[in-house]
C-alpha positions in Angstrom: 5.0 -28.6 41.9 1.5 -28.8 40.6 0.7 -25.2 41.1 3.7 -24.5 39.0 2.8 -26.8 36.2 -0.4 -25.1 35.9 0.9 -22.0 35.5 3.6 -23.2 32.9 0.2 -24.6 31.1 -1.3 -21.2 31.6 1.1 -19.3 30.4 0.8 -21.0 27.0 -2.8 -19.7 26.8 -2.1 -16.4 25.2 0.5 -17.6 23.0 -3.0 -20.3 21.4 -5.0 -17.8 21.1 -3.1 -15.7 18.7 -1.8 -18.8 16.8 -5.6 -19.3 16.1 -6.1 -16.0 15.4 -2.7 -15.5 13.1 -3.8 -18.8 11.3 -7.5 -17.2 10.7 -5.8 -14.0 9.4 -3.5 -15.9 6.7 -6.2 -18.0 5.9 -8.2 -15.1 4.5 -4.9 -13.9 2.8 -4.4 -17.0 1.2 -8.3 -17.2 0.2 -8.2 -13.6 -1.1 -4.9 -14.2 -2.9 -7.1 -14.6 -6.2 -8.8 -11.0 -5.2 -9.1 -8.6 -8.8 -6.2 -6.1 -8.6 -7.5 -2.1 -7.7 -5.4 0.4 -9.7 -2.5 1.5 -7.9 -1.6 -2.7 -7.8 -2.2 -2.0 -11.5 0.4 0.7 -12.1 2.7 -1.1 -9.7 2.3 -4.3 -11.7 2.6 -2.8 -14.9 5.9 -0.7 -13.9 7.6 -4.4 -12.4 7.0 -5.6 -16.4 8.1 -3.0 -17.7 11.2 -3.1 -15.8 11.7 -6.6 -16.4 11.1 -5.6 -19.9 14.1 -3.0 -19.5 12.0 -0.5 -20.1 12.9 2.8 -17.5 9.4 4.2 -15.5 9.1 8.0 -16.3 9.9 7.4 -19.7 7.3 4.5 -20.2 5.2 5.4 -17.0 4.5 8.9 -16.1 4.4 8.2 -12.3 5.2 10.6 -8.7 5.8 7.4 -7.2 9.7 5.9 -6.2 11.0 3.3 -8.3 11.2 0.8 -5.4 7.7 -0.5 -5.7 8.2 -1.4 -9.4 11.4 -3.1 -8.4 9.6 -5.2 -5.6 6.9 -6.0 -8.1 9.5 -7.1 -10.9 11.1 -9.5 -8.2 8.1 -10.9 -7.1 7.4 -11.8 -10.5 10.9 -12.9 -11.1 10.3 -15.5 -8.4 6.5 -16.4 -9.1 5.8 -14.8 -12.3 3.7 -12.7 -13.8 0.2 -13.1 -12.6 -2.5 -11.4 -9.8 -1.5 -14.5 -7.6 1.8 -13.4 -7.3 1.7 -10.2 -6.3 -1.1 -10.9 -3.5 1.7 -13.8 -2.9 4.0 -11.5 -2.1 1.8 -9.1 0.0 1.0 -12.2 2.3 5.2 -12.7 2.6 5.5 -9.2 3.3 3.3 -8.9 5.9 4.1 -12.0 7.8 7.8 -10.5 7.6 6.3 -7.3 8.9 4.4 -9.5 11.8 7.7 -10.9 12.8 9.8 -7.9 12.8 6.9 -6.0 14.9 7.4 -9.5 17.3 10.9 -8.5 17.4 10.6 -4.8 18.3 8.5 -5.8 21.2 9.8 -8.5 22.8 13.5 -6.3 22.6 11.8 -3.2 23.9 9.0 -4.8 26.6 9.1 -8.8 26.5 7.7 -11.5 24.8 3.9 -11.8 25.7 4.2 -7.8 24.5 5.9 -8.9 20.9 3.3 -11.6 20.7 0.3 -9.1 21.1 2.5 -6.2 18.8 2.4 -9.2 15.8 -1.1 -10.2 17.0 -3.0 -7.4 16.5 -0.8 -5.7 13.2 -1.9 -8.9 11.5 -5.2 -8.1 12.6 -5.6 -4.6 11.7 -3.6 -5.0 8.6 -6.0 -7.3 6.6 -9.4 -5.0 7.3 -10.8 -4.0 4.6 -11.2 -0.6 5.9 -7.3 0.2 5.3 -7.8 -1.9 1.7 -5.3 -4.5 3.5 -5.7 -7.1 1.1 -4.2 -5.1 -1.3 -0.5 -4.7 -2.2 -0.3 -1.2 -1.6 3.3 0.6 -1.7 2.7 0.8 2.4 2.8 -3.0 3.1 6.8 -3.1 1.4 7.6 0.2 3.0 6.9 -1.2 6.4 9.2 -4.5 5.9 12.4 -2.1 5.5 10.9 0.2 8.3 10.4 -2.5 10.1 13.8 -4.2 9.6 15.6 -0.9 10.1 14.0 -0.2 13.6 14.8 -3.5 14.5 18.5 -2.7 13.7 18.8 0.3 15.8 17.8 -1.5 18.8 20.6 -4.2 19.8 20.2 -6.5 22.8 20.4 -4.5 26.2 23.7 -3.9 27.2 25.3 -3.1 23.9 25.3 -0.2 22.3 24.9 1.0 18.3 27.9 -0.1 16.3 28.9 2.1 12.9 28.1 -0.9 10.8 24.7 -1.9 12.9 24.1 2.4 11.9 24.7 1.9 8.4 22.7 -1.3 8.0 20.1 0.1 9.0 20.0 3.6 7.3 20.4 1.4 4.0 17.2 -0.8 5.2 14.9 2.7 5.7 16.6 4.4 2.7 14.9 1.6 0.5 11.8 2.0 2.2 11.9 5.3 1.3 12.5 4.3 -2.3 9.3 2.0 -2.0 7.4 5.2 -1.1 8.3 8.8 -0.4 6.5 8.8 3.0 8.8 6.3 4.3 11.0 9.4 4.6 9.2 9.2 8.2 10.9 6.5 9.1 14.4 7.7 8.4 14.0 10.2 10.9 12.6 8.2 13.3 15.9 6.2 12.7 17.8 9.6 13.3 16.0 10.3 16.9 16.5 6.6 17.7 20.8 6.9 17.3 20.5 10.4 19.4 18.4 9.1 22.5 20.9 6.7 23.1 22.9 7.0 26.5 26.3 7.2 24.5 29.2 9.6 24.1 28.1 12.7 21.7 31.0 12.2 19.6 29.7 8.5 18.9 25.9 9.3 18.4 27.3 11.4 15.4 29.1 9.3 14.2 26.5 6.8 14.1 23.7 9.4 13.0 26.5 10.1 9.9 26.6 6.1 9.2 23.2 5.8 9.6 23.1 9.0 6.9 25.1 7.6 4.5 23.4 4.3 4.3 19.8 5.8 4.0 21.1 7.7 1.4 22.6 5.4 -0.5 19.7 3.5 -2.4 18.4 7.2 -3.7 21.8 8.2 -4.9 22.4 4.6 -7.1 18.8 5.1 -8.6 19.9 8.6 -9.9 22.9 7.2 -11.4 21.1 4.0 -12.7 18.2 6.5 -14.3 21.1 9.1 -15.8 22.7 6.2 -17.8 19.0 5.2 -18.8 18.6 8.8 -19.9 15.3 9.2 -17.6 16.9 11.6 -15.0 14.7 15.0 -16.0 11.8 12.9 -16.1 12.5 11.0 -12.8 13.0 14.5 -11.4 10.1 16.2 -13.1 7.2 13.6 -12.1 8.8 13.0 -8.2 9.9 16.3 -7.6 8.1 19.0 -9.6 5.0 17.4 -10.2 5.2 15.8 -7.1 5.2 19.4 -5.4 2.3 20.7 -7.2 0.2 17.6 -6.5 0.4 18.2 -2.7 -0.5 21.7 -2.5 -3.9 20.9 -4.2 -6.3 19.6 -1.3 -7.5 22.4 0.8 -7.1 22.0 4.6 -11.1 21.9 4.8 -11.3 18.9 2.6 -8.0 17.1 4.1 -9.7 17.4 7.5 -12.8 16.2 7.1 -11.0 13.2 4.7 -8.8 12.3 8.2 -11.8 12.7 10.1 -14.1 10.6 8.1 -11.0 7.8 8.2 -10.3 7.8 12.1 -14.1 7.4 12.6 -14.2 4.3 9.6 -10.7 2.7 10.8 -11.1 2.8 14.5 -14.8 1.4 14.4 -13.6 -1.5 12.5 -11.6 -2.3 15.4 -12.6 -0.6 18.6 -10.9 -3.0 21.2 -7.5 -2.6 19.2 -8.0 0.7 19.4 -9.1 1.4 22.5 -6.0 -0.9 24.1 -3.7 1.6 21.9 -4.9 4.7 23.7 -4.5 2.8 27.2 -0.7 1.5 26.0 0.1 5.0 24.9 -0.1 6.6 28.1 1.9 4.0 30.2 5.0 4.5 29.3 8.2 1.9 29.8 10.3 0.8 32.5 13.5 1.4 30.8 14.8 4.8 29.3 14.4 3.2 25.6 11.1 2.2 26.5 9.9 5.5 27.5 11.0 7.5 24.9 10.9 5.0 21.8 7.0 4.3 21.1 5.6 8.0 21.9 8.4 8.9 18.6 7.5 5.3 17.1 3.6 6.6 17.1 4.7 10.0 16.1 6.7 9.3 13.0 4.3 6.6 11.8 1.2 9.2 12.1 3.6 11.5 10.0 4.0 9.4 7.6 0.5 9.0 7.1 0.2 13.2 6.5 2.0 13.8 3.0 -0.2 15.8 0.8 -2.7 15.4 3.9 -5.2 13.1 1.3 -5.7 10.6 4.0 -6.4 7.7 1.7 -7.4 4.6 3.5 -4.0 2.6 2.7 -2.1 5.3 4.0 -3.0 4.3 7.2 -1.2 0.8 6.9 2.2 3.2 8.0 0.1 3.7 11.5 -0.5 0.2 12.3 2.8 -1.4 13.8 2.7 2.1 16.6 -0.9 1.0 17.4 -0.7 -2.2 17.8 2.6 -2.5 20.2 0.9 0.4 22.0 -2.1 -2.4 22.4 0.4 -5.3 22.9 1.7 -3.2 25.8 -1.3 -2.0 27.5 -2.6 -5.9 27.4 0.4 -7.0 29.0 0.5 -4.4 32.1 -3.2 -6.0 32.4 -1.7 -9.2 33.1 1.3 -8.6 34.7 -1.0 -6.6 37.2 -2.6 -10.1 38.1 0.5 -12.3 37.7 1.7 -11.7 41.3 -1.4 -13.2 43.3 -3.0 -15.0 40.3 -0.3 -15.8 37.7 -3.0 -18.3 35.8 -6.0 -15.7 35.9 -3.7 -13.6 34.4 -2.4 -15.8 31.5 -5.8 -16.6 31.1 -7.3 -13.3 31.1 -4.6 -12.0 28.3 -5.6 -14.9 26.1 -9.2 -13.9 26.7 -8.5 -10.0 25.7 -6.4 -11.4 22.6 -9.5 -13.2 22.0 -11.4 -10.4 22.2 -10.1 -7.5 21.0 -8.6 -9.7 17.3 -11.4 -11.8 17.7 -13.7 -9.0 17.0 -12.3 -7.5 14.2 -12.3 -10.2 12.5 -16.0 -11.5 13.2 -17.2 -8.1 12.2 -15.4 -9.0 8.4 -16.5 -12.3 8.1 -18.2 -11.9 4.8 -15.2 -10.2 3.8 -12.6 -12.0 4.9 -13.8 -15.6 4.9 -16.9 -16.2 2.3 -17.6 -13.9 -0.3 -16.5 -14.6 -3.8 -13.5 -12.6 -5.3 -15.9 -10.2 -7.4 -17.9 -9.6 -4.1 -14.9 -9.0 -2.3 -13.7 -6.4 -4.6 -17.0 -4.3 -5.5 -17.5 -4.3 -1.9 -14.7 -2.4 -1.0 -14.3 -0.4 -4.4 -17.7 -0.3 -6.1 -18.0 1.1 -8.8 -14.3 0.8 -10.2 -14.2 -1.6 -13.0 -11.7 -3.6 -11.1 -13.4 -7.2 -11.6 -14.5 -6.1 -15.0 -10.5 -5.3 -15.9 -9.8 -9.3 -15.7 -12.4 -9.9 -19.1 -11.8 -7.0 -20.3 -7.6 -7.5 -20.5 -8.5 -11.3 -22.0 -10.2 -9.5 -24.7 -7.6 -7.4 -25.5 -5.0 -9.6 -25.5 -7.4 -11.9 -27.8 -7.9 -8.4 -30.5 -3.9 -7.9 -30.9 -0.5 -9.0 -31.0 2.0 -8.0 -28.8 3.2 -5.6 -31.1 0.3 -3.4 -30.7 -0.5 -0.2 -28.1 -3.3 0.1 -26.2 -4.6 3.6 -25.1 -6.9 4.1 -21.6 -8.7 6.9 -20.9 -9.1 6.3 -17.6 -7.0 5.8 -14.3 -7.2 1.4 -15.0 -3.4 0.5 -15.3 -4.4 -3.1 -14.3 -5.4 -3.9 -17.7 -2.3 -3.4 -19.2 -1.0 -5.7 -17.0 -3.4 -8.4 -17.7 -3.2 -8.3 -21.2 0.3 -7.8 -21.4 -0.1 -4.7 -23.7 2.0 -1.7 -23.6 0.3 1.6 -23.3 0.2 3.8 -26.2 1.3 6.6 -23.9 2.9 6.7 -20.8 0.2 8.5 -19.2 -1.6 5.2 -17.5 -3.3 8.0 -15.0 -5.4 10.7 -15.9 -5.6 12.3 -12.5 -2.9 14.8 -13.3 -4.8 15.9 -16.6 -7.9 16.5 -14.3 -5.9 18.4 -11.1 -6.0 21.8 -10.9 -1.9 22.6 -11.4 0.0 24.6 -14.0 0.8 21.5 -15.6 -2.4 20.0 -16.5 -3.7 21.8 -19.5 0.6 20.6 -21.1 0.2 16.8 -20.2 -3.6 16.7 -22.0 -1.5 18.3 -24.8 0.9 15.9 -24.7 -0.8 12.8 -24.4 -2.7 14.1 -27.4 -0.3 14.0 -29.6 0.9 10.9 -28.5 -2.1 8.9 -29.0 -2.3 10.7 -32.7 1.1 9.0 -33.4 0.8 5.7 -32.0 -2.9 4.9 -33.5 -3.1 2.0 -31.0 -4.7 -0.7 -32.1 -8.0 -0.6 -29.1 -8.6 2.4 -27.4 -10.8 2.5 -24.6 -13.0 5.1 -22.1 -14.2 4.7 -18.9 -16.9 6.2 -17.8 -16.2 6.3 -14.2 -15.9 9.2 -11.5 -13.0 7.4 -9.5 -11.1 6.8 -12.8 -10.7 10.7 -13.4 -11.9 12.7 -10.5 -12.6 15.4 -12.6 -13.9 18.7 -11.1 -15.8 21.8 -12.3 -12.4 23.4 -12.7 -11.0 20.5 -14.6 -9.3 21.3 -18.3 -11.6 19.2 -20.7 -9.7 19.3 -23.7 -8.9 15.8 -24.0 -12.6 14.7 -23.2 -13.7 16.7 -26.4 -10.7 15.6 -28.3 -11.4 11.8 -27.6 -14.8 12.4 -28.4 -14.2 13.8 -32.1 -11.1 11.3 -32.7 -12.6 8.4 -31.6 -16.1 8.9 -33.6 -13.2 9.3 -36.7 -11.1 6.4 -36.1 -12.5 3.8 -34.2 -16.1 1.7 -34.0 -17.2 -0.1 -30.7 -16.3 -3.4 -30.0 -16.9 -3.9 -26.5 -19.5 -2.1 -23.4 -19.0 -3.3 -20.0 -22.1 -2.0 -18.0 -21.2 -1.8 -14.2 -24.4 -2.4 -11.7 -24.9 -2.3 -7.9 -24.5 -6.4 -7.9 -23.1 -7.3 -11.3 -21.7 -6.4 -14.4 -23.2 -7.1 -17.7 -20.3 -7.3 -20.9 -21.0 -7.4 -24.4 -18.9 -8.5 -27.2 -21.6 -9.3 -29.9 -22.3 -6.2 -31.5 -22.7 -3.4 -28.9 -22.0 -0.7 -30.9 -25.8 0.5 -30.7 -26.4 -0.3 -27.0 -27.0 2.6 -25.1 -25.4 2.3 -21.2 -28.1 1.7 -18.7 -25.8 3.0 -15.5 -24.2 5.7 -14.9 -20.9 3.5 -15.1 -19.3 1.9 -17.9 -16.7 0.8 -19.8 -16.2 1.2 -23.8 -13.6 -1.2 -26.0 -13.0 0.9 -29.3 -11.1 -0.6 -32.2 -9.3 1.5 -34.8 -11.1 0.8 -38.5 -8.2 2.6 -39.9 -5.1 1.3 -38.9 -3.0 2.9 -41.4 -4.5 6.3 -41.4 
């Protein structure tokens, strides 16, 4: 009797140790929730209020991305309003749901302890700042409906995939695929999931066609919902056309060293994690579905990580839940290996390598995660975007005009819209497609020209940062030399924000003879002729 209530005690070991760790990981959330917002948060934010504003994207917001992230940002702020709390509010909800589901898929595939370690060490990896995981990128949302739809596919042993169980979750990865196109991975991991099981053919089909219909569903009510908007053609030209052109741009040279460089950066930031995944990978299940399941699982998720092969750090959020049930599992065939002589050693030992392996990661963030002030936070991961600088720089805008006035940005900071509540004088929020080298680039400048020549906004500003154009020796300059003959006719300086290694310096006081002392700033122009 008391050698089995020690191992009941035992067994409880693991189960602490990644409370503590879980509660360490949402207290950095919760510390960071205050964190300035980087740029695609920005465009994301600034499409939720112009939907809420009901005002279509494509027509306001010249954007390749779905419209399901703009819809997830307009209900977060439906339910916590409009501020950069919020939305790092709802990251922190999504990825606890994401934690949970990931618990889910692995206690249903493997067992408990292996769910445990799954939502463990997702949480873990999730929040480095390595894969900018304290940042509401598309990829964290994507995952929850992923996530969910997975978990649909895979009822309780001894009962099989029903139609409606099909449907339900086709409709749950359709709208993750509305979140972001890469989620299109998931969908057809949901396809090989209906046709590995041990069913009748004429029921896998059936199921694969329910699972069809629903995933298609959420795509086919946003086209009619955009044709009564009348923003179809421009829907289908910026996610489709210009969509197309965007991912043929990157050489294969540059996409692999980019994926190179990232493996080295993302695995070091966790090596234990890692290191666990490569040891769960190759061990393989007991049952069928446990076999055959995480090899696709990994698969699908490293697909959708390729689109466009730019390899951008956040992309690599979609590879996460695969590694870390892959980890779950190979630290739970550790300790089943000792539970037959030494059942506590081997609750104990598992608590230790939870310790470890999360433990780890985190300690090697610290600063990150647990001390450094919000400004520190963000220049660390994004120096030198003006990212901090955006939250002044929006008050002062929103202090120069009404609400009636535009705002024009050239530059790639959407954020500031967003904090000063202003709506952009064109819908080009991005200049990235002006820069890329595509047959459309040299039409868009063109067009945003005479845009800004109509509207006259009311501030204009330039940003004189690399990352905010990623212009290259092939790029069309037109509307660099435009900007710089318009603006010397039109407007006067009313603002510089100087970015340095540490700081920033702002000046509002008369800056319009103040020469930039770094290679990185920020100008605030305002129009002297409003009328002209």
């Amino acid at each position: 009797m008391e050698q089995n209530n020690r191992t009941a005690k035992a067994a409880l070991l693991p189960a602490l140790a990644a409370l503590l760790l879980l509660l360490l990981v949402y207290w950095a959330r919760v510390r960071l929730l205050a964190v300035p917002m980087e740029r695609d948060e920005g465009e994301y934010a600034y499409g939720g209020q112009l939907l809420l504003q009901g005002l279509l994207p494509y027509l306001h917001l010249h954007t390749m991305k779905l419209p399901g992230i703009f819809a997830v940002y307009a209900s977060i702020f439906t339910v916590f309003g409009e501020s950069l709390r919020a939305v790092h509010l709802g990251l922190l909800i999504a990825n606890v749901a994401a934690a949970g589901l990931l618990y889910a898929i692995g206690a249903r595939l493997y067992n408990r302890s292996t769910g445990i370690g799954a939502a463990l060490f997702f949480a873990v990896l999730a929040v480095l700042p390595e894969v900018q995981g304290v940042f509401a990128n598309a990829e964290h949302f994507v995952l929850v409906f992923a996530l969910a739809g997975i978990l649909a596919l895979l009822p309780p042993a001894g009962r099989a995939i029903t139609g409606g169980r099909a449907f339900a979750a086709g409709l749950l990865l359709g709208c993750g695929f509305l979140v972001k196109q890469h989620g299109a991975a998931f969908c057809l991991l949901g396809a090989i999931i209906v046709l590995l099981e041990r069913e009748p053919r004429g029921r896998r089909l059936r199921n694969l066609a329910a699972l069809t219909a629903g995933g298609i569903l959420p795509y086919l009510v946003t086209l009619a919902a955009l044709a009564a908007g009348g923003g179809l053609d421009a829907f289908w030209f910026w996610t489709v056309s210009y969509a197309r052109a965007y991912s043929g741009i990157l050489s294969a040279s540059d996409a692999w060293f980019e994926f190179k460089d990232r493996i080295v950066t993302i695995g070091g930031a966790a090596p234990f994690i890692w290191l666990l995944a490569l040891g769960g990978l190759a061990a393989g299940g007991e049952s069928r579905r446990g076999r055959l399941l995480p090899p696709a699982f990994f698969l699908f998720s490293f697909l959708a990580v390729c689109p466009g092969f730019y390899f951008r750090p956040h992309y690599f959020l979609f590879l996460l839940p695969a590694a870390a049930l892959f980890a779950a599992v190979a630290a739970d065939r550790l300790r089943a290996g000792l539970a037959g002589a030494y059942p506590v050693l081997a609750s104990a030992a598992l608590a230790l390598l939870f310790a470890l392996a999360g433990g780890s990661a985190l300690y090697a963030q610290r600063a990150f995660l647990f001390t450094l002030p919000m400004d520190e936070a963000s220049r660390e991961v994004y120096w030198p975007n003006p990212f901090q600088e955006s939250l002044e720089i929006g008050r002062i805008i929103a202090e120069r005009t009404t609400p009636a006035d535009t705002v024009a940005i050239l530059g790639s900071e959407p954020q500031i819209f967003f904090y000063a509540k202003r709506r952009s004088a064109t819908p080009y929020v991005y200049m990235y497609p002006l820069m890329e080298q595509h047959r459309y680039a040299s039409a868009m400048q063109q067009d945003m020209i005479r845009q800004l020549e109509a509207a006259r906004p009311k501030i204009m500003l330039f940003v004189r940062v690399q990352f905010s154009w990623l212009q290259g020796p092939q790029s069309d300059t037109t509307v660099l030399q435009w900007f710089d003959t318009y603006s010397r006719q039109h407007y006067r300086r009313v603002g510089l924000v100087q970015i340095f290694g540490d700081a920033s310096l702002m000046d509002w006081n008369n800056p319009s003879g103040l020469q930039p002392r770094t290679p990185y700033w920020v100008e605030v122009l305002e129009r002297v002729d409003p009328q002209g």
